[in-house]
N, C-alpha and C positions, 0 to 999 in steps of 0.2 A: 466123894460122890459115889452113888450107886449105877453103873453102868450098864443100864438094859440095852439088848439087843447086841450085845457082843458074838455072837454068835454073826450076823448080816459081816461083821469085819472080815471073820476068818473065814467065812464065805468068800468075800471079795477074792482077798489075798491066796486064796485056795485055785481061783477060776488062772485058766491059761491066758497068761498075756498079763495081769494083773501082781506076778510075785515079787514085782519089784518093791510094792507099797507095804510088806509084810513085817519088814523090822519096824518101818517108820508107824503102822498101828500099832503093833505089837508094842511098842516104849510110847504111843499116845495113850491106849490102853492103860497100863500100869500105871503110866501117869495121874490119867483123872480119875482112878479109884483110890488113889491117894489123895485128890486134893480137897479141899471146899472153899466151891467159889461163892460167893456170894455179889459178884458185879459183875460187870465187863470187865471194868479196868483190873481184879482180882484174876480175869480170864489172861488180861493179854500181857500182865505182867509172866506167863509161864508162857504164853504165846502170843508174841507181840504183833503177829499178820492176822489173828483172830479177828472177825469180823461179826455183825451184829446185825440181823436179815432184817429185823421185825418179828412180830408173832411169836417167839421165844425160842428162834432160831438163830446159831450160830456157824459160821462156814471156816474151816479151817482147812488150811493146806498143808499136804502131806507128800514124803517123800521130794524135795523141791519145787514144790507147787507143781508136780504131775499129776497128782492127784488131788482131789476135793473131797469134802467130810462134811456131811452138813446133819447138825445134832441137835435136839430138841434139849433146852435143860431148865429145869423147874430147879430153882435156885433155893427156894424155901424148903423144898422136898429133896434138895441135896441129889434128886436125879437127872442122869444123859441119859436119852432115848437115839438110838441112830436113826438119823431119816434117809439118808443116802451117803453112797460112799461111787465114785467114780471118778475118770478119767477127765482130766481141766475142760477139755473141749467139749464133751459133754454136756459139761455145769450151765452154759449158756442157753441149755434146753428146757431147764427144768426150771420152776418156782419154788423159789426154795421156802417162801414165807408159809408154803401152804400144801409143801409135801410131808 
């Protein structure tokens, strides 16, 4: 997978308050430039709490579900777009189908 918008992660994990989630992107990262998914079910065999928003958004939790990761992936085109990266309590705020 082609991983755009890596740069919004190390943003995240950069900002004060946030470095707890740096290893756990930092090994999601490497991860999905290694993989190609071509399903859900290809998604959640590497992440099995991977979830499936609508609109071709998925939400994944990170660092023990402290954090949320919500990724745009165009399956045919082999790319992740990151749509947001935040704190769980947060997540409840935002739409994720349509950020």
């Amino acid at each position: 997978m082609h991983l755009i918008t890596e740069r919004t992660l190390r943003e995240f994990y950069e900002t004060p308050g946030n470095e707890a989630s740096k290893d756990a992107l930092v090994n999601w990262a490497n991860h999905v430039k290694k993989a190609s998914w071509h399903s859900l079910a290809e998604i959640k065999q590497d992440y099995a709490s991977a979830d499936y928003v609508g609109n071709d958004r998925y939400v994944f939790n990170i660092h023990g579900n402290q954090f949320r990761l919500v990724v745009l992936i165009l399956m045919v085109r082999q790319k992740v777009f990151v749509r947001w990266i935040g704190r769980h309590k947060d997540y409840d705020k935002i739409d994720c189908k349509n950020i």
